[in-house]
C-alpha positions in Angstrom: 35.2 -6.6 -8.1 36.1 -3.1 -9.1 34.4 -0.4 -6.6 32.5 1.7 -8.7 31.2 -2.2 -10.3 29.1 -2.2 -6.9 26.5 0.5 -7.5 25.6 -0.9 -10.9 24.9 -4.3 -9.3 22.7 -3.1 -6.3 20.9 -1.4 -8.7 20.2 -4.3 -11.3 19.8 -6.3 -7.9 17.0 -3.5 -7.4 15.1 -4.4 -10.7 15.1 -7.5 -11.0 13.9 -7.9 -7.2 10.9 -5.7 -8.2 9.7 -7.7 -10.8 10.0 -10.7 -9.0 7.8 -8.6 -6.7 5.9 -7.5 -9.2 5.0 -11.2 -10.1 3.4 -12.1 -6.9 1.4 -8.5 -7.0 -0.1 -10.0 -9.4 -1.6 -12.5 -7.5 -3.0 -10.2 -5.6 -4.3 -7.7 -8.3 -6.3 -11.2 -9.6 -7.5 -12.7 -6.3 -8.2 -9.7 -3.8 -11.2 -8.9 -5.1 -12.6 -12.2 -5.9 -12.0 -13.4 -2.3 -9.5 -15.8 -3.1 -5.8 -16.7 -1.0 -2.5 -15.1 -2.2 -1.6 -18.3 -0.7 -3.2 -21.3 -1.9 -3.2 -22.7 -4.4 1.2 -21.5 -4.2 1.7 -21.3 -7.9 0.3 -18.8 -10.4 -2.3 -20.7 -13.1 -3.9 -19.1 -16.4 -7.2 -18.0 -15.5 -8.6 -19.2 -18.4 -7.5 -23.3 -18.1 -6.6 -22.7 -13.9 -3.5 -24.6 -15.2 -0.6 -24.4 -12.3 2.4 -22.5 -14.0 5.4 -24.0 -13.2 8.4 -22.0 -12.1 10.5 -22.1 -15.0 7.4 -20.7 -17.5 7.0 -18.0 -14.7 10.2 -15.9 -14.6 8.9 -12.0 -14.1 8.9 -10.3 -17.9 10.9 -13.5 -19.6 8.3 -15.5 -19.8 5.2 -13.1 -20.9 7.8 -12.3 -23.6 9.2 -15.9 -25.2 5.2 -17.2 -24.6 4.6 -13.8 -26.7 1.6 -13.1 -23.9 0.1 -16.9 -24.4 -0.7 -19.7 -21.9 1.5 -22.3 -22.6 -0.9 -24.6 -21.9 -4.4 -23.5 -23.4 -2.9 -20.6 -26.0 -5.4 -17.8 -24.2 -4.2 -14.9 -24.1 -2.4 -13.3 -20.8 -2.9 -9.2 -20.4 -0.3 -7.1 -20.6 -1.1 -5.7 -17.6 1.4 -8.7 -16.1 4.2 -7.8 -18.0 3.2 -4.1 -17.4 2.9 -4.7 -13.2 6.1 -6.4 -13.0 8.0 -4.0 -15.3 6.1 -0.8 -13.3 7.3 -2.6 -9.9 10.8 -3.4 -11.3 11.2 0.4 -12.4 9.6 1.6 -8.7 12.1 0.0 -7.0 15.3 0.6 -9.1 14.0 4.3 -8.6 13.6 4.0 -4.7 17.2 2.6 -4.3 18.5 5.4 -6.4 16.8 8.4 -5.0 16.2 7.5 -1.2 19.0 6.5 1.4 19.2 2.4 1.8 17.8 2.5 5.1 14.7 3.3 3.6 14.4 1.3 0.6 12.4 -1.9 2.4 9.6 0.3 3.4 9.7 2.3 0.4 9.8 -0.9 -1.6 6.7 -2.1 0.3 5.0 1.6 -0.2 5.3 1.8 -3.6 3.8 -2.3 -4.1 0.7 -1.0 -2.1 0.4 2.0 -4.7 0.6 -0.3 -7.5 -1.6 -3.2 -6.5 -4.6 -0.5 -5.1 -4.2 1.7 -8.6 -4.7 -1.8 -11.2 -7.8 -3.5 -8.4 -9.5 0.1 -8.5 -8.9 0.4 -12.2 -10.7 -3.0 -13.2 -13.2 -2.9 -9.8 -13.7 0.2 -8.5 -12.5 -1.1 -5.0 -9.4 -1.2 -2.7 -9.4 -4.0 -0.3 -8.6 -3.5 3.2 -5.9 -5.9 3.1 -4.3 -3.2 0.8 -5.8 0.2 2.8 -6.1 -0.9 7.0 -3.1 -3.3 6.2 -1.0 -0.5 4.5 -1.9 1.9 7.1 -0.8 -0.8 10.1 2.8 -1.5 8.5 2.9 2.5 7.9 2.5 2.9 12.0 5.1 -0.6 12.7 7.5 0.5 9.8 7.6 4.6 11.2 8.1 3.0 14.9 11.0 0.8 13.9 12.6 3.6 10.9 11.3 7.1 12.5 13.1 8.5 9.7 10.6 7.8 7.3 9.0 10.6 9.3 12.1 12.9 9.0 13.0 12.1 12.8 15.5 10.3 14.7 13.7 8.9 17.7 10.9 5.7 17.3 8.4 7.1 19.5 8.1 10.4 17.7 8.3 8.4 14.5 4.8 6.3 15.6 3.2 9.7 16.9 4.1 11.2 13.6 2.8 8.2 10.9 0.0 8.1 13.5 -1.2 11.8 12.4 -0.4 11.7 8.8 -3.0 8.8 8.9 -5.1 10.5 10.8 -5.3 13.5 8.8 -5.4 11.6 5.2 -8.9 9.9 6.7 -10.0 13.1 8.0 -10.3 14.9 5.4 -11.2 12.5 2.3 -13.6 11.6 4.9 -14.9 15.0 4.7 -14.9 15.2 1.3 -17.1 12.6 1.3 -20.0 13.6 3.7 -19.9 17.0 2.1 -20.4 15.3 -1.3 -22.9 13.3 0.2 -25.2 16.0 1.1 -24.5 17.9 -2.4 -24.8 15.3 -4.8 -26.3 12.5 -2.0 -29.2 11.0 -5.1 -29.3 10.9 -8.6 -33.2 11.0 -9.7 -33.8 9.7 -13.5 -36.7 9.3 -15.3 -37.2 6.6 -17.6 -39.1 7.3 -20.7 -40.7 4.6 -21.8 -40.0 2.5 -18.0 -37.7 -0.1 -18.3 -36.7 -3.5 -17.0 -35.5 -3.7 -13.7 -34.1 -6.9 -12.3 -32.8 -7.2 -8.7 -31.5 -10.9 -8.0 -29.8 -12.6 -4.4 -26.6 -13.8 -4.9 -25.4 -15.2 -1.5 -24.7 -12.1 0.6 -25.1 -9.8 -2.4 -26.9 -9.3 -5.2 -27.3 -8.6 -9.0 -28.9 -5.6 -10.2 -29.8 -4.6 -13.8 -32.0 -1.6 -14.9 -32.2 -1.4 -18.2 -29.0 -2.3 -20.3 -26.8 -1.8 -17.1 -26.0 -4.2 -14.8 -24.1 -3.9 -11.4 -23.8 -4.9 -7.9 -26.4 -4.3 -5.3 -23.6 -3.4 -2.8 -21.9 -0.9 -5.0 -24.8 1.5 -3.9 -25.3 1.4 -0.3 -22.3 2.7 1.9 -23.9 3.9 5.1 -27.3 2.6 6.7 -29.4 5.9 6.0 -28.7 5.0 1.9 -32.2 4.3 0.2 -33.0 3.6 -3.3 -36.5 4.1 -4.7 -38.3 3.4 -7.6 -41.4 4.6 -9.1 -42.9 1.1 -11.2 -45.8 0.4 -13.5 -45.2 -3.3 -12.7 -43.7 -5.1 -10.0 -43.0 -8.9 -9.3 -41.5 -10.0 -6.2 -41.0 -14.1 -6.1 -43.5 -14.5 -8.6 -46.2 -12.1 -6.8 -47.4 -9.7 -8.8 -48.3 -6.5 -7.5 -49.9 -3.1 -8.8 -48.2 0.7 -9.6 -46.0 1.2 -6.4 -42.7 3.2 -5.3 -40.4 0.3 -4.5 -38.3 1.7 -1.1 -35.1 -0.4 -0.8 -32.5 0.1 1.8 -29.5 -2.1 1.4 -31.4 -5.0 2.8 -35.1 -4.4 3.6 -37.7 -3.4 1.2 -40.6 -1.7 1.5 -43.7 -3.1 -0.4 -47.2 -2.0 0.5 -46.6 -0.3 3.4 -44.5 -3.7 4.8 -40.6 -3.9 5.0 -39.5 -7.1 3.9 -36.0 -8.4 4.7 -34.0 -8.7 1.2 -32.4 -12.4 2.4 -35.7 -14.0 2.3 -36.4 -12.7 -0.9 -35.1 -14.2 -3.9 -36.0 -11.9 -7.1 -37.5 -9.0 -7.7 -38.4 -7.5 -11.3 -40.3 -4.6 -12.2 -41.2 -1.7 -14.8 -39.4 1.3 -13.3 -40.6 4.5 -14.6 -38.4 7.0 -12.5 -35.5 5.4 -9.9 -33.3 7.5 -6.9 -30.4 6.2 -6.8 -27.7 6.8 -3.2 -24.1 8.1 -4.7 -21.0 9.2 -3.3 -18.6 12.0 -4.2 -15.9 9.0 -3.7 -15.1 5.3 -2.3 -14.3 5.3 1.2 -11.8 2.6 -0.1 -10.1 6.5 -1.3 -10.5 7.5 2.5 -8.6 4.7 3.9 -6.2 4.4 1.3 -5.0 7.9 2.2 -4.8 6.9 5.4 -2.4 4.6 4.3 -0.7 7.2 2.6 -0.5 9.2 5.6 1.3 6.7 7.6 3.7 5.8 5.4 4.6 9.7 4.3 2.7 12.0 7.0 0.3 14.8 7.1 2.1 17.2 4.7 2.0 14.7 1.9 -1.7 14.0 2.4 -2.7 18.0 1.6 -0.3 17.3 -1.4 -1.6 14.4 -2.3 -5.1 14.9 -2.7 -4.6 18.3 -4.5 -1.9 16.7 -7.4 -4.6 14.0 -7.5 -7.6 16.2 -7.9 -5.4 18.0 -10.5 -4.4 15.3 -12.4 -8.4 13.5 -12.3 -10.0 16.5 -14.0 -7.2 17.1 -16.4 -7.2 13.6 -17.9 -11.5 13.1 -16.9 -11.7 16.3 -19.0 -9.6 15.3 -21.3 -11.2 11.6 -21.9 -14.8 13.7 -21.9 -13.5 15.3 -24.7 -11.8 12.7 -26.8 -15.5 10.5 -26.7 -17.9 13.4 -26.8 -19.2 13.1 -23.4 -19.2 9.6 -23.3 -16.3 8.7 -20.9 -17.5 6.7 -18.4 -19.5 8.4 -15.2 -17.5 6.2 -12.7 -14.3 7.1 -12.4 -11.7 5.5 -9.5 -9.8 8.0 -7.8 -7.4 5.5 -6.1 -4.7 5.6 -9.4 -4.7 9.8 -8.7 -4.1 9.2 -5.3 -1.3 6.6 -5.7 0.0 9.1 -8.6 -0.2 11.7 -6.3 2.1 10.0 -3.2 4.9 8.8 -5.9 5.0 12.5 -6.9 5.4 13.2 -3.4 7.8 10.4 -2.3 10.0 11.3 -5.4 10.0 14.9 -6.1 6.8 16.5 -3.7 9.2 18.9 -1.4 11.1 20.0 -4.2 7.9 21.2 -5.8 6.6 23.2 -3.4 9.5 24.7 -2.9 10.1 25.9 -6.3 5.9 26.8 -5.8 7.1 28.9 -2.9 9.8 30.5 -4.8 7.6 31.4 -7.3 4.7 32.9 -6.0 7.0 34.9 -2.9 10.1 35.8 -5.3 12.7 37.6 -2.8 
């Protein structure tokens, strides 16, 4: 084989590896937030009919091509977001093993798969599991011990001490960010006029919650013990006990009714007529503050500052921009996540080189 054959074939070797890769992070895109195993069941299946895919109806891109996005078996149809993933992945990693020395493409490789599964869970669920966050952050530490030059060094120990701090520093100051915002914009108070329907229902260690129209999870409001939610109603029912005009206390689970906390597990509904509710938000997830942490281990503490600032950048031009297009009705919940994954493969990529030419152009010699 001709010498100059051999780059072209590490490189297609580079693709196609990522979109194999690419196939299985979509397993984990599907079942990391519904609780299920990567591992079991071991084969894909249509989550529409659960049918098992077989291997040869489950080759990355091929096969969401000739099926023309179809189960096979039941004729639903499959997102693109699994062609898209596996192409994304593919692209990630041809671009790793072209722009970064080979020494560093497996943890690169691994990087960039924990930027793209965290970016498509916090897209469709506003959350990043800490399988994807902690577990990043872990093999940032083990990978920067066994390849210090992923921290720009030679020796291992230094390499640890270094991924250490970048993670330290990413959860430092998101975390920040995030009690700051707390005490800014901590509640939300809105008035309902006329009341309407509110509906809180047990679901095994959760709940469901609807006021009005809206419906959400219980857990997606409480973050921190001190979070309370209260609600002025005309009518409340609790179990089929009516009650009179009250402000309804709830902490994430205990109620006060009547001057009485009652523990949320032994309660199975409670509906009202809420006039005016206080509802606990955040500035941001602190699935964002550990993902940075993750960050941070895998790129260190100057890439977190970058980071966060590109991301910020990035969120308001295109929440702006999506504010704009629908007339102020873009939707008030917006994951930050995707900017910060954005943010790192600017970094890992092209992030020195920017602030270099930044440098260069605000200090002109």
């Amino acid at each position: 084989m001709p010498l100059t054959a051999y780059p072209l074939l590490f490189a297609t070797f580079a693709f196609i590896l990522g979109a194999g890769i690419g196939s299985f992070l979509n397993v984990c895109i599907y079942r990391l937030p519904l609780g299920l195993s990567v591992n079991e069941p071991k084969r894909s299946f249509c989550p529409h009919c659960k049918y098992q895919i077989p291997w040869y109806r489950n080759l990355p891109l091929i096969s969401w091509l000739s099926l023309r996005g179809k189960c096979a078996n039941c004729g639903a149809g499959i997102p693109f977001r699994y062609f898209g993933v596996e192409l994304l992945t593919g692209l990630l990693f041809l671009a790793v093993w072209l722009e970064k020395p080979w020494l560093l493409a497996l943890p690169y490789w691994i990087f960039v798969s924990l930027l793209v599964v965290a970016t498509f869970i916090d897209f469709e669920h506003y959350i990043i599991p800490d399988e994807i966050t902690w577990g990043g952050a872990a093999a940032g530490l083990v990978l920067s011990l066994a390849l210090p030059q992923l921290m720009g060094v030679e020796a291992n120990l230094p390499g640890l001490l270094w991924s250490l701090v970048g993670a330290v520093v990413g959860y430092a100051s998101l975390w920040g960010v995030v009690e700051l915002g707390k005490l800014a914009f901590g509640r939300q108070k809105v008035k309902l006029d006329p009341p309407e329907h509110f509906d809180w229902t047990r679901k095994e260690d959760d709940a469901t919650l609807v006021v009005g129209e809206e419906t959400s999870l219980w857990s997606d409001y409480f973050s921190r013990e001190t979070d309370r939610m209260i609600l002025t109603c005309t009518e409340v029912e609790l179990d089929g006990k009516a009650y009179p005009d009250m402000t309804l206390t709830f902490h994430y689970d205990r109620v006060l009714v009547s001057g009485k906390e009652l523990p949320l597990n032994q309660i199975g509904r409670i509906t009202a007529l809420a006039a005016e509710v206080m509802i606990p938000r955040e500035a941001m997830g602190y699935g964002d503050v550990k993902f940075i942490a993750c960050i941070g281990a895998f790129l260190g503490w100057k890439a977190v500052f970058f980071t966060i600032a590109s991301a910020s950048v990035i969120g308001s031009i295109i929440g702006g921009g999506a504010i704009l297009l629908t007339r102020g009705k873009a939707p008030a919940k917006i994951p930050f996540g995707p900017y910060l994954a954005l943010g790192a493969l600017i970094w890992l990529f092209t992030g020195p080189q920017l602030i270099a030419w930044y440098l260069r152009l605000i200090m002109p010699k």
